[in-house]
C-alpha positions as CSV (number, residue, x, y, z in Angstrom):
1,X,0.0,0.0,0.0
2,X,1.5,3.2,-1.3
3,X,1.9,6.1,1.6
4,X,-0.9,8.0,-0.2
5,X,-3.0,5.3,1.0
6,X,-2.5,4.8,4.5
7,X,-4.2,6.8,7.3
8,X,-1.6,7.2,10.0
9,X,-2.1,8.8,13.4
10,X,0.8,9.6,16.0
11,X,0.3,9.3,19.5
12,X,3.2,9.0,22.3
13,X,4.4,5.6,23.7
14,X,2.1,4.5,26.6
15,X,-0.8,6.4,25.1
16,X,-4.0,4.1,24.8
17,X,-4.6,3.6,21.0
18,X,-8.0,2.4,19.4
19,X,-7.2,0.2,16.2
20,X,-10.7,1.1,14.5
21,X,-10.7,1.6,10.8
22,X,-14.1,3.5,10.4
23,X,-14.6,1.8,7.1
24,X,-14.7,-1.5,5.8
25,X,-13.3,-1.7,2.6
26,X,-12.9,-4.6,0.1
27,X,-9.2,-5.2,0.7
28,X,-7.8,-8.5,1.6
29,X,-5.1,-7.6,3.8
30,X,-5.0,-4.7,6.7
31,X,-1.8,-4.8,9.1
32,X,-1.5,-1.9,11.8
33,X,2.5,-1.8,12.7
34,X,4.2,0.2,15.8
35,X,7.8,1.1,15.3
36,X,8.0,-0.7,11.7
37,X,6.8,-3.8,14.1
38,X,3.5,-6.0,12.8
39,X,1.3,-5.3,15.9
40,X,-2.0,-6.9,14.3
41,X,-3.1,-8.1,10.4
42,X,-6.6,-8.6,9.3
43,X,-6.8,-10.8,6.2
44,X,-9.7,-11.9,4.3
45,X,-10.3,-15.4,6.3
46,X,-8.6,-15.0,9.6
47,X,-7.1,-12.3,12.3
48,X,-4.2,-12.4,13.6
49,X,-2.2,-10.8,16.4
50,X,1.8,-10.7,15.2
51,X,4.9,-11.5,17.3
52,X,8.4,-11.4,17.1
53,X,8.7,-15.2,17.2
């Protein structure tokens, strides 16, 4: 997904976050990321919540 395409919102370490799109779109794949680090993906048939295993 090109940077033109992402919403992005900055908040400060510690700071509760709410992961809520606002719009569900027809895309098979949405990822959120923290620090360049996979935090959760959404894919078409399953949800997952990433780790650095």
């Amino acid at each position: 997904v090109s940077a033109a395409e992402r919403d992005e919102i900055c908040v400060k370490e510690g700071a509760n976050v709410t992961l809520d799109p606002g719009v569900i779109m027809t895309w098979n794949l949405m990822t959120w990321d923290f620090n360049d680090i996979c935090i959760a993906e959404i894919t078409e048939d399953q949800c997952n919540v990433c780790t650095d295993d």
